[in-house]
Structure formats: structure tokens, C-alpha cells
C-alpha positions as CSV (number, residue, x, y, z in Angstrom):
1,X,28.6,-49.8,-70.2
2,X,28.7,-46.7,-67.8
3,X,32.1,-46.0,-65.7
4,X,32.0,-46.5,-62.0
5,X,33.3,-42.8,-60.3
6,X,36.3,-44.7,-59.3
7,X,37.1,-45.9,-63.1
8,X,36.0,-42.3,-64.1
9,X,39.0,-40.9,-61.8
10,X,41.6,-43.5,-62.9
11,X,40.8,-43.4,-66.8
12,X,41.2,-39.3,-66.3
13,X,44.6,-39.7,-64.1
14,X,45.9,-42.1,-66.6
15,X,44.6,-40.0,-69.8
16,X,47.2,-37.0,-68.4
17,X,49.6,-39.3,-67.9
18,X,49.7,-40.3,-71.8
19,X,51.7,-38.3,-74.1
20,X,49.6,-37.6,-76.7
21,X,47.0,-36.0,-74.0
22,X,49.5,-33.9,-72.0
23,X,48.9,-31.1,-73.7
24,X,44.8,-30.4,-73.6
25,X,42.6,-28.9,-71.5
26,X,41.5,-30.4,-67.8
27,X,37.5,-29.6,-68.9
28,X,38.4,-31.7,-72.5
29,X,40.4,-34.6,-70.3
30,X,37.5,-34.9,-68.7
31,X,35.3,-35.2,-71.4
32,X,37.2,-38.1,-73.1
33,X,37.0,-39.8,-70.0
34,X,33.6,-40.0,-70.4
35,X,33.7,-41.2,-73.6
36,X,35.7,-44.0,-72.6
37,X,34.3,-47.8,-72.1
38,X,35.8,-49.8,-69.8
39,X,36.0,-54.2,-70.7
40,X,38.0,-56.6,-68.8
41,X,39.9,-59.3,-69.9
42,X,41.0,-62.7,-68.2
43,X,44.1,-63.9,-68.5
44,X,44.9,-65.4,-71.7
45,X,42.3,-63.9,-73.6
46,X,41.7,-62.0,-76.6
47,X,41.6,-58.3,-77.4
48,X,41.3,-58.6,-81.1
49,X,43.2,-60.9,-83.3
50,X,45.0,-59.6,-86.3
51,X,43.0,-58.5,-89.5
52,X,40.1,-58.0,-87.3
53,X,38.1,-54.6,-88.7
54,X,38.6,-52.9,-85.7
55,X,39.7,-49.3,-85.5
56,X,39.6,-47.8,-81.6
57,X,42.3,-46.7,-79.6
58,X,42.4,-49.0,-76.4
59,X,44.2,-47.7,-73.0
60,X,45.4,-50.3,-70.3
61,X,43.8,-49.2,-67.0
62,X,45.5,-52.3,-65.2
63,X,46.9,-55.5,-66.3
64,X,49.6,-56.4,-68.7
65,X,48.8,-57.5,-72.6
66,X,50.7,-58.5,-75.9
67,X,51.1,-57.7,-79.3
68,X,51.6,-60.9,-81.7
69,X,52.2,-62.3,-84.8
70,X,51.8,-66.0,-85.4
71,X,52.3,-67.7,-88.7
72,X,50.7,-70.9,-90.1
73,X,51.8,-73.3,-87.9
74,X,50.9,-71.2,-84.7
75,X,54.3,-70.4,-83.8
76,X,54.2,-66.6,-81.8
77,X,56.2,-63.9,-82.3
78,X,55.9,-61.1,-80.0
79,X,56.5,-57.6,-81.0
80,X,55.6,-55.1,-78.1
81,X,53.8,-55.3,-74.4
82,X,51.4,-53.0,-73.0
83,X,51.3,-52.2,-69.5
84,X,49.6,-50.0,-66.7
85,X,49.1,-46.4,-68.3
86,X,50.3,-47.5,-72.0
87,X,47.9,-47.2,-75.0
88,X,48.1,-49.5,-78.3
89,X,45.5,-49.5,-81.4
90,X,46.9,-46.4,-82.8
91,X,47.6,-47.4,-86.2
92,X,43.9,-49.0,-87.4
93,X,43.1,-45.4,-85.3
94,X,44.9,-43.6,-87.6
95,X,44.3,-45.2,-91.3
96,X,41.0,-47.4,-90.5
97,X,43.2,-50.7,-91.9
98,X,42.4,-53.7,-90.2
99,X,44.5,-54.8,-86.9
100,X,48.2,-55.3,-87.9
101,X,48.6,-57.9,-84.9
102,X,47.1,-60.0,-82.5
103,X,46.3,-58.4,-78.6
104,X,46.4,-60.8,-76.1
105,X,45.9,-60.4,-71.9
106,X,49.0,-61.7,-70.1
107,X,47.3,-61.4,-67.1
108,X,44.1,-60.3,-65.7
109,X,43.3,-56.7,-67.5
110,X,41.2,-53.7,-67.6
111,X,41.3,-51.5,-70.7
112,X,39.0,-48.5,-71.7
113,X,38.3,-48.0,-75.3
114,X,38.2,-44.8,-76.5
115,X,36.0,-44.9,-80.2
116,X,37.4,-43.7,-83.4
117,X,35.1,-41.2,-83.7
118,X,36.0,-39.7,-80.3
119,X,39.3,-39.8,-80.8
120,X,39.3,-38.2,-83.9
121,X,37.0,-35.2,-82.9
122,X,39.8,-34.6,-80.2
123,X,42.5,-34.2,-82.9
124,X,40.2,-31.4,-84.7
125,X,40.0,-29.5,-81.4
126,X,43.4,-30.1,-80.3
127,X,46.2,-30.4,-83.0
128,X,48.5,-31.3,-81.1
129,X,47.4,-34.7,-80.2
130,X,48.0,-35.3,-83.7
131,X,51.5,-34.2,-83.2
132,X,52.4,-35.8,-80.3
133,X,51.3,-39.1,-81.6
134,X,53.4,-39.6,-84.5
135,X,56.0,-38.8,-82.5
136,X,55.0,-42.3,-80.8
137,X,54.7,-43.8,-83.9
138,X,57.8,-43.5,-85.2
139,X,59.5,-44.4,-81.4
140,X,57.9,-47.7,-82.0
141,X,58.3,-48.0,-85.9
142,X,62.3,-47.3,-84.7
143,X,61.6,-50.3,-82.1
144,X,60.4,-52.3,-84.5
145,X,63.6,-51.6,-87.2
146,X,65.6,-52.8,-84.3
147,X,63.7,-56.1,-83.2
148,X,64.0,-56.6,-87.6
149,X,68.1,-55.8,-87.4
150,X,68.3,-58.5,-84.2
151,X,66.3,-61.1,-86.0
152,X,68.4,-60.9,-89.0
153,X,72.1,-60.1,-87.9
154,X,72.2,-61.3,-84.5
155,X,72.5,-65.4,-83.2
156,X,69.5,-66.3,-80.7
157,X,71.7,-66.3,-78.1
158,X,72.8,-63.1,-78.9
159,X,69.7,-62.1,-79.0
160,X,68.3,-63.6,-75.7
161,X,71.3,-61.5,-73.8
162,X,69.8,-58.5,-76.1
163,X,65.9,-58.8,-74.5
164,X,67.1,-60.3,-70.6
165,X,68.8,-57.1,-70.6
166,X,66.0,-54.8,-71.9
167,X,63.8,-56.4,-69.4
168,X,66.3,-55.8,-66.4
169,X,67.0,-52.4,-67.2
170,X,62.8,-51.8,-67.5
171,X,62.7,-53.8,-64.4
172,X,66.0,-51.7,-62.6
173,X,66.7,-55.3,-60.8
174,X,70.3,-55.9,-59.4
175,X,71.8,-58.1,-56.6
176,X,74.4,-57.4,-54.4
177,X,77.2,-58.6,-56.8
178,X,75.6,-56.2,-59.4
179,X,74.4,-58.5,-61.9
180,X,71.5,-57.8,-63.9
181,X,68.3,-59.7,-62.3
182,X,65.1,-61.1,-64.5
183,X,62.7,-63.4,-63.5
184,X,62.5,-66.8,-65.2
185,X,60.5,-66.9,-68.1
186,X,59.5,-69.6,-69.7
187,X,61.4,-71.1,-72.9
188,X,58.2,-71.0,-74.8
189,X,57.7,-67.3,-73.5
190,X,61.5,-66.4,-74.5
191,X,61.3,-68.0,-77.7
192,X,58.3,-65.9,-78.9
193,X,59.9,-63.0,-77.7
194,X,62.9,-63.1,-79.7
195,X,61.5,-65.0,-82.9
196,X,63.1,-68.6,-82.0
197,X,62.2,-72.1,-81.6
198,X,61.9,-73.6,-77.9
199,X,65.1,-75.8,-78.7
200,X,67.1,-73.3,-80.1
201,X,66.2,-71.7,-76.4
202,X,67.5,-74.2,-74.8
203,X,70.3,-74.9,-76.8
204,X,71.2,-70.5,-76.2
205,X,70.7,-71.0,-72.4
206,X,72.9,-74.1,-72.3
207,X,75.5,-71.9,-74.3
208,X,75.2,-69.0,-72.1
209,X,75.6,-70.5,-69.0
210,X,78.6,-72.7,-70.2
211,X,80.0,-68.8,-71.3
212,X,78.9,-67.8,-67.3
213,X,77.3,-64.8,-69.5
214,X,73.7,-65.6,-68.4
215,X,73.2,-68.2,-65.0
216,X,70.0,-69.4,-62.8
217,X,69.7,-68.9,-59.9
218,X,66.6,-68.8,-57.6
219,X,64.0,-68.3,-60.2
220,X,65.7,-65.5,-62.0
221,X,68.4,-65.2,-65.0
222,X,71.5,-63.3,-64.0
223,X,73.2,-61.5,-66.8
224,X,76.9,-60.4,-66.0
225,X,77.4,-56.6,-66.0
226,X,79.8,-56.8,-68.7
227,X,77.2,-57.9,-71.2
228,X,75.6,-54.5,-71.1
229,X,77.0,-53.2,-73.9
């Protein structure tokens, strides 16, 4: 499947955009793009799904997806989403393991998949790809230490405050009295985010809001400014 001229100039604006390409050649950025295939996604569906044999690097051109875990009984855990400009895939990339977690499209995407092969010929010609993306590794290995320390020293609704805040700060939301601003998310939503049961959700929310440390109001969770720390 051939780009479109349009495609061809976002998947090259994005690819300078990305870390681990800043530092190459605009002839060699150029050529990547073309090696790049572009696949949509509806919402709700399925990149790949966790010990598939799948080993390319995948680069959201538009959309938002997630990365999963779900044990036996189907319960979800998420451990990282992807936006606009972001990049996932690296680690089957890198060793050639099978998927570590499941990719799902939160809402309608567009990603361009970049083969191993491609990928790796780019590391022989530019080294420092190679170095600038195990510098990303270990950001999100460290991400990942800390989502492990929250699940196992932290209460859920210590935890909730912990990811409504993350999400603000991403988000840069405030209202006029200063508190931090996220839009409502669902308790099913919330509770694969932070590794917790929908009534244990419930239950934190009820909690919180008794505690005025997290309110409704209009659709969005309010988190009192003193909670930031």
C-alpha cells in the first residue's frame, strides 16, 4: 500500500519530530518515509494482541491507541497510551520476542509501519538512532518501575489522585479557582488504568469526594491544587 503525497509529507514531518530520528540526514528522512506503510484502525480495534510474532516499529500518524495487559478473566490493565507523533513496537523491534502487550485504537487511528528490516538498516547507517532509543527505553522501563511502586505501595484511591493528576498536568487544564481539570472517564476506563476493580472505583471516588480531594462537576474531575504533591 503506496502513500498518498499528503501521507508522504506528514509521515516525514512526524519522523523529525521523533527522538530517535532527530539526528539523521533530510535525504535518509526521506527515505524512511518511503519505506513506511500506512493502515488505519477503527475505534476499538486491534493493532496486535500480545504474544503475537510481530516485530515492526509502528508510528501514530493520528488517533490515540493503548497498550494492555489482560489476565484470564479479561480484566485490563493499561500500561502506556500512544498519541499523535508517538511511536510504540520498539522492544519486539529490538530483540525479535513476540509482542509484550496488547495495542488497541481508542479512537479512530492512522499508524505507519515502518518494517524491521528498515529499521534496522537505519541503525547501521546511523548509530545514533541506536543511542537515542535506548535512551526511550529506559524513560519508559523507569515509567513502568513507577506504575509497579503505585500498584504495590499505594491505596486505589491514592492511586486514582496519582493518574487524574498525570492526565491534568499532560492536559495543562485549570479553572478559574485553579483546580486541576480532567474529563470524566469512565470507571471501567479508570479502573484499567490504575490496576483496580470498577467497585473499588467507585468506592475511591465516593472517598474522595467525601475528602473534597477529587469533585464532579460538569463532566470533569476536579483535583484540589494541594493534592499535587
Amino acid at each position: 500500500m503506496s502513500n498518498s503525497g499528503r501521507e508522504d509529507a506528514l509521515i516525514e514531518k512526524l519522523l523529525r519530530n521523533i527522538p530517535i530520528f532527530r539526528s539523521i540526514s533530510e535525504t535518509y528522512i526521506q527515505q524512511i518515509a518511503r519505506d513506511v506503510r500506512t493502515v488505519h484502525y477503527k475505534k476499538g480495534g486491534t493493532v496486535f494482541y500480545q504474544s503475537d510474532e510481530s516485530m515492526d516499529l509502528y508510528i501514530v500518524l493520528d488517533g490515540k491507541l493503548r497498550a494492555s495487559l489482560f489476565d484470564e478473566e479479561g480484566d485490563e490493565l493499561v500500561l502506556a497510551t500512544f498519541n499523535k507523533g508517538d511511536f510504540f513496537g520498539e522492544m519486539s523491534l529490538l530483540d525479535g520476542v513476540a509482542r509484550s502487550a496488547t495495542l488497541t485504537a481508542e479512537e479512530d487511528s492512522a499508524l505507519g509501519i515502518l518494517k524491521r528490516e528498515s529499521f534496522l538498516q537505519a541503525i547501521k547507517q546511523n548509530p545514533m538512532i541506536a543511542i537515542d532509543l535506548l535512551a526511550i527505553v529506559v524513560k519508559r522501563l523507569r515509567k513502568t518501575d513507577s506504575m509497579v511502586e503505585s500498584l504495590v505501595f499505594f491505596d486505589v484511591d491514592e492511586r486514582l489522585v496519582r493518574l487524574l493528576l498525570q492526565i491534568a498536568k499532560m492536559q495543562g487544564e485549570r479553572d478559574s479557582r485553579g483546580f486541576y481539570k480532567v474529563r470524566k472517564l469512565t470507571q471501567k476506563d479508570l479502573a484499567a488504568r490504575i490496576g483496580a476493580s470498577r467497585e473499588a472505583i467507585s468506592k475511591a471516588l465516593k472517598i474522595l469526594a467525601i475528602r473534597k480531594m477529587v469533585v464532579e462537576e460538569d463532566g470533569f474531575f476536579l483535583i484540589k491544587p494541594d493534592e499535587e504533591a
